[in-house]
N, C-alpha and C positions, 0 to 999 in steps of 0.2 A: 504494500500500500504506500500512496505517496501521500505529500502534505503540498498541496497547491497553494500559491502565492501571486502577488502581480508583481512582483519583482526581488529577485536576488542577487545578494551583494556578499563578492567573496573578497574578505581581508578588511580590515579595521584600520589602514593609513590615513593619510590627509585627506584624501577624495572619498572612501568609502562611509563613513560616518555622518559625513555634513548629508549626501546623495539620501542616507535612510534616511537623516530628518526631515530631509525637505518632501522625500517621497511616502512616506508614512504621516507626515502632516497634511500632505495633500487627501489623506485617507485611502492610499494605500496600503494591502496586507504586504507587509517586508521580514525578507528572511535574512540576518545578517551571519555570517559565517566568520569565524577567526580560529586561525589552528593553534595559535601561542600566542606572543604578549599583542595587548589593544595598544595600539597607536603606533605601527607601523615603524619605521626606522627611524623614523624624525625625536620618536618619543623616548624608544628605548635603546638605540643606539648610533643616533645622528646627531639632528641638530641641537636639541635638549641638553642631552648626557653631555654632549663635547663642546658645549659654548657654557656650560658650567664650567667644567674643568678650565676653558680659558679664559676663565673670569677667576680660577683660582692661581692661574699660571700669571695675569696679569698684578694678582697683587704681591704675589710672590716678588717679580720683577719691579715693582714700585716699590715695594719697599727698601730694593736692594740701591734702590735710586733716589733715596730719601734723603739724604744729604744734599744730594743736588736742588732741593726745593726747601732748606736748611733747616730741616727735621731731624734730629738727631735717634736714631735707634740704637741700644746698647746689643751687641753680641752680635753672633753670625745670623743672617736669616737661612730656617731652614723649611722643611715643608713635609709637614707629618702627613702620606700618603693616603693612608687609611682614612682619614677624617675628609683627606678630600673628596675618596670614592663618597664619603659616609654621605655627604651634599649631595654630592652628584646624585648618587640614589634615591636622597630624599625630595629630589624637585622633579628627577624623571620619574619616580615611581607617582608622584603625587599627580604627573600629566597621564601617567598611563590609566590609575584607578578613577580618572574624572573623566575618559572616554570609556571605560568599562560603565562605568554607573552613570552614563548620557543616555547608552543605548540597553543597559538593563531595565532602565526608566522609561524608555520611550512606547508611548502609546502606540500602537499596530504595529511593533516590532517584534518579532521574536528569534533572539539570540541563539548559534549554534556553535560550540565551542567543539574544535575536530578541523580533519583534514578535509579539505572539497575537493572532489572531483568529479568532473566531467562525462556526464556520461550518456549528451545527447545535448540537441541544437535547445533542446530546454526543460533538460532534467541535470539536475544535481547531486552527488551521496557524499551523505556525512557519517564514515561509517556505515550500520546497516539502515540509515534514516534516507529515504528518496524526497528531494524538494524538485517541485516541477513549477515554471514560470515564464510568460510570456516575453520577460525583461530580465538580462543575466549581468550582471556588471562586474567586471573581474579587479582588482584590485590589490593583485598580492605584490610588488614593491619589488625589490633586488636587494645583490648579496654583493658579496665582494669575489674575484674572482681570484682563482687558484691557476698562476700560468705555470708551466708547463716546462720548468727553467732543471736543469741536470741539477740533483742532488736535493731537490727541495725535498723529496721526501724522507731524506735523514737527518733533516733539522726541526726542530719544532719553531713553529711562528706563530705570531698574531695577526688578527686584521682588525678593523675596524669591531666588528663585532665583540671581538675575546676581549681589544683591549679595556673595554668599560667592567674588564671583571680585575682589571691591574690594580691592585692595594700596597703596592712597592716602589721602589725608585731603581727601574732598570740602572747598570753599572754603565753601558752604553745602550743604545737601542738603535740598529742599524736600522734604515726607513730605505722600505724599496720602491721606489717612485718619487717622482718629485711635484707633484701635482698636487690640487686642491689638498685631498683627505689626508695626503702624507706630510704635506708642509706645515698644515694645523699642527697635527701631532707631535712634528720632531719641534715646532719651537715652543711647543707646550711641555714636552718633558723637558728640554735644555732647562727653561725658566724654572722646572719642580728640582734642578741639580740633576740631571744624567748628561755623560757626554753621548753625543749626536751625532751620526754619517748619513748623509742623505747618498741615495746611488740613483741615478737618473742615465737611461741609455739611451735618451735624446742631448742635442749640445746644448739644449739648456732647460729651465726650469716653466713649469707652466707653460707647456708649447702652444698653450692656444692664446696666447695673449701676445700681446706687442714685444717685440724684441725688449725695449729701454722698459716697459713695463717687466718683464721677466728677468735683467739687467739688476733694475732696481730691487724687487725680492729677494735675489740672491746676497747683494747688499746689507739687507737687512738683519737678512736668519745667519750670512758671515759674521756680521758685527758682533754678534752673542755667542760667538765662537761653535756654530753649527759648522761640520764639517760637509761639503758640497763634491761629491765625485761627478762629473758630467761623462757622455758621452761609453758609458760602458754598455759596448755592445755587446757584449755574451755575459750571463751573469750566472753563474752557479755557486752551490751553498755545501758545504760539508760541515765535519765537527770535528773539533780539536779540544781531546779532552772532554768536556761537559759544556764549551762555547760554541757558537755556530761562527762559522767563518764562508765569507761572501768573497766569490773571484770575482775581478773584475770586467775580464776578457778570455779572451779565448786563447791567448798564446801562453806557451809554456811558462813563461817568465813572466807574464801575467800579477799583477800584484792584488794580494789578500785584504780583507780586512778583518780582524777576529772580532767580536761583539760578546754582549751577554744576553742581546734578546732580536730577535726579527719583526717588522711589521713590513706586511704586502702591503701595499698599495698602490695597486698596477691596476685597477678599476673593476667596475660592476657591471654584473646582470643580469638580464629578468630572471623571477622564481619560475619560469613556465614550463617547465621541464618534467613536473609531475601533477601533473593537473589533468591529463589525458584531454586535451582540446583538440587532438585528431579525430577523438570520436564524435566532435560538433562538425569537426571540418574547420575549424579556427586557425588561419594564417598566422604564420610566423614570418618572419626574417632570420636572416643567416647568424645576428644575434641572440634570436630567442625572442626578441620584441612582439611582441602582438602587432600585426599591421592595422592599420586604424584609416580613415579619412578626417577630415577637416573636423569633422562635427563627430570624430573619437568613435564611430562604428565601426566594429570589425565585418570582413565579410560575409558575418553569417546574420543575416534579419535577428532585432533583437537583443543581440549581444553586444555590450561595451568594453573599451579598456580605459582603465583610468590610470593614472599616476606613471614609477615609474617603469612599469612592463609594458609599455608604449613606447618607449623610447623619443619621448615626443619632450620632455623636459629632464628630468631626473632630479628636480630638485622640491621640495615641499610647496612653495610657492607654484610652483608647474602645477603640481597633483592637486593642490587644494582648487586652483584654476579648471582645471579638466569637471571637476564637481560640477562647478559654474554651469560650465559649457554644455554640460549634458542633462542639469536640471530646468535650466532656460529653454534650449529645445523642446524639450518634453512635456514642461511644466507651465512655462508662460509663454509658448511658441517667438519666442526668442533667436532670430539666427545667428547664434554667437560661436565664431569657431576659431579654432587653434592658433589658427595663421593671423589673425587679427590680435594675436601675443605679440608682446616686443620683449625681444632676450635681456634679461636680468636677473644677477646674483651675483654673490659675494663671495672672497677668499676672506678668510676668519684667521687671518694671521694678524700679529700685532703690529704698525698698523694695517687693518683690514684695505682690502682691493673692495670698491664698489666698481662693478660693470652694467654697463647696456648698450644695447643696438650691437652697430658695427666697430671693429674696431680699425685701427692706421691702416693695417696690412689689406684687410677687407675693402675698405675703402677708397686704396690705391689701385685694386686691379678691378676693381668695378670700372676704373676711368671717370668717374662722371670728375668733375669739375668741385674744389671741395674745398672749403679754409681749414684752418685746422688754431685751437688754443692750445695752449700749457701755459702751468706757472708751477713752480717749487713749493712745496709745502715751506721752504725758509721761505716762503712771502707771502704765508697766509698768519696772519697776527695770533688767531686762535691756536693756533700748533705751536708758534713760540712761545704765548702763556704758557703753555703746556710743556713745552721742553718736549715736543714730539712733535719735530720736523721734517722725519723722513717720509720721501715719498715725491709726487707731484698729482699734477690736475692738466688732464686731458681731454678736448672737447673738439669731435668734428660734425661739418654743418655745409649741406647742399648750398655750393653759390649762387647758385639760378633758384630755387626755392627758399630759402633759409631755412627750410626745416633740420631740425636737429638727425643727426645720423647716430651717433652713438658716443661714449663718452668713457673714459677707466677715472676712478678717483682714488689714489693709493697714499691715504692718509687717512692722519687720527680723525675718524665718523663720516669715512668717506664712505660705508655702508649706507649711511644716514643720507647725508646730502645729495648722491647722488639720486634720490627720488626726486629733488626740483625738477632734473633733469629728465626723469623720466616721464614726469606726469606732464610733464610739455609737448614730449613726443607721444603721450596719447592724445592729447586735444590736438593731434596736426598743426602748431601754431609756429609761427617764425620761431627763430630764438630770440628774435628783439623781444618777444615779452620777458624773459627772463632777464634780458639786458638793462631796462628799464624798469624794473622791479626795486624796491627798496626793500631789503635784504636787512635783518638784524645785525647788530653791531656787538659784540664782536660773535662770528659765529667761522665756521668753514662755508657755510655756502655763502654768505657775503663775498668772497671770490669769484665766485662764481659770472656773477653781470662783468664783472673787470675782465676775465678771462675773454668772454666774448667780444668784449671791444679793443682786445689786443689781436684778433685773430688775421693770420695772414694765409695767403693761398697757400696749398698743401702742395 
């Protein structure tokens, strides 16, 4: 026997929870599904858990910076690990029990805790329970991947995932990638006291950013004495004694690094691998991505993908959007879709990259016709109050339209500011409205009007 529903929703991320309130408000019968923890990666091992810990890395590093702002602290600063997991735990466990008890609560909802799968264009099993529904919305998120590198399987490592169970202070912690997840992490344990080796097998860091953008990073996690290996093309792992040791190359003389602990962070993705969506007939890509249209339907009538087994964002902000996108369709006949997104996120390094739109490189081989700003964070007044100068402010902008193109801000709340930026480039408006704007005093985006009126062709 089955339990019929008007719509099911498998996984508890950013998109899956808001989609049941609004679809269960509308007085829909909803069937919500989660095989383990509520709230997806953001909650219990992304952006929560690890923008804790670097808020605990940040004060670590202010205090050791305390003199400089003529504080006087007595003794060494050190950083009891335990206490910091203890935090950590207790603000992501308290986001994960506040989506569990949203949707234990919620009216015409009813919760299945188990594995889903697949087992027709609209039938579902959880275990031996059959849910069958007109509306199937998938929503199971991504992992971290496991590449394929000689010797990893005689080392033990972390990923993102394991390290939210870290209660110690690695001796080193050798960081394999050099990219958003792994940059976080190596200048968050540097700042807890571990020494640091980042190994990156591109020539440089954050390959999908601007070169003087990716320049300047390196700069930064350098200055805290991160150690930065570029360009190791062959990477394999053995053990020396009870330490893992990372080659760098492939030539016999090849030089080592020995560590005391490893974190992958070579990237993510999708969970769709056991879900049996062949027997709906649900397209994949060669990543495992669920393929989707505009308006986030897969090819099968009825069935959706939300968040990041789409491959259409990967970031919380994406996934909780994709909700958006698919409850306005359905719900307020809405045609709101994907591509009417403009790219935006952050690296959560200290200080933080704000990005959007397009970047220099993007820009230049489009050819259109383009000005382009900078300015140094030494010339933005609020970062010298601060004594957190590193970085710049980056802004490009259509010469025949003025419309804003895209923008990197790699300074202290350049996370923050760079939203002027963005919500400009949703209202399609010149950049003279932001130029023309009277901007708070002293702030980072007060630079922002000045930058534009420095702007010279690209």
């Amino acid at each position: 026997m089955s339990t019929h529903y008007d719509a099911i929703i498998i996984g508890t991320g950013q998109a899956g929870p808001s989609v049941a309130g609004r679809l269960a408000g509308s007085g829909m019968k909803v069937a919500v599904i989660e095989r383990k923890l509520f709230g997806g990666t953001c909650v219990n091992t992304g952006c929560i858990p690890t923008k804790t810990m670097v808020a605990s890395a940040y004060a670590a590093h202010m205090a050791r910076r305390a003199a400089l702002f003529g504080v006087d602290l007595a003794g060494v600063v050190t950083v009891d690990m335990k206490r910091v997991k203890a935090r950590k735990d207790a603000i992501s466990g308290k986001s994960r029990t506040g989506v569990e008890g949203w949707l234990k609560g919620m009216k015409n909802c009813t919760l299945y805790e188990g594995h889903a799968r697949v087992e027709g264009p609209h039938e579902i099993s959880v275990g031996e329970q059959r849910l069958t529904a007109d509306r199937i919305f998938i929503n199971v998120g991504g992992r971290a991947i496991v590449p394929g590198m000689p010797g990893i399987g005689e080392v033990p490592f972390l990923n993102n995932s394991s390290m939210m169970a870290v209660d110690f202070l690695p001796r080193h912690l050798i960081v394999v990638g050099g990219s958003y997840v792994g940059l976080e992490f190596a200048q968050m344990f540097r700042r807890f006291g571990s020494e640091v080796t980042v190994i990156e097998m591109g020539p440089r860091l954050v390959h999908r950013e601007d070169e003087d953008v990716s320049a300047a990073i390196q700069g930064i996690l350098e200055a805290e004495g991160i150690h930065i290996r570029l360009n190791a093309k062959c990477i394999s792992f053995a053990k020396q004694g009870e330490d893992p040791v990372v080659g760098l190359d492939c030539a016999d003389e090849g030089k080592e690094i020995a560590g005391s602990h490893v974190l992958l962070a070579v990237g993510r993705r999708s969970n769709t691998d056991d879900l049996g969506l062949e027997k709906a007939g649900v397209a994949v890509d060669q990543h495992g991505n669920i393929v989707v249209d505009d308006e986030l339907r897969t090819n099968v009538p009825g069935i959706w993908a939300l968040g990041d087994c789409n491959g259409k964002g990967g970031f919380t902000h994406t996934a909780y959007n994709d909700g958006e996108i698919v409850t306005a369709n359905i719900l307020d006949h809405d045609p709101r879709r994907v591509s009417d997104r403009i790219l935006a996120y952050a690296l959560y390094i200290d200080p933080p990259l704000g990005r959007v739109g397009m970047n220099e490189a993007e820009v230049r081989k489009s050819g259109r016709k383009a000005l382009i700003g900078k300015r140094a964070m030494t010339r933005v007044g609020r970062a010298v109050e601060k004594d957190e100068t590193q970085g710049f402010m980056k802004i490009l902008v259509d010469a025949e339209s003025h419309q804003i193109l895209g923008a990197s801000i790699l300074g202290t709340g350049g996370d923050e500011a760079i939203h002027s930026i963005l919500d400009v480039m949703y209202a399609k408006a010149p950049y003279t409205v932001i130029q023309r704007a009277v901007h708070i005093h002293p702030t980072v985006s007060e630079l922002i009007p000045t930058m534009l009126g420095e702007m010279q062709p690209l």
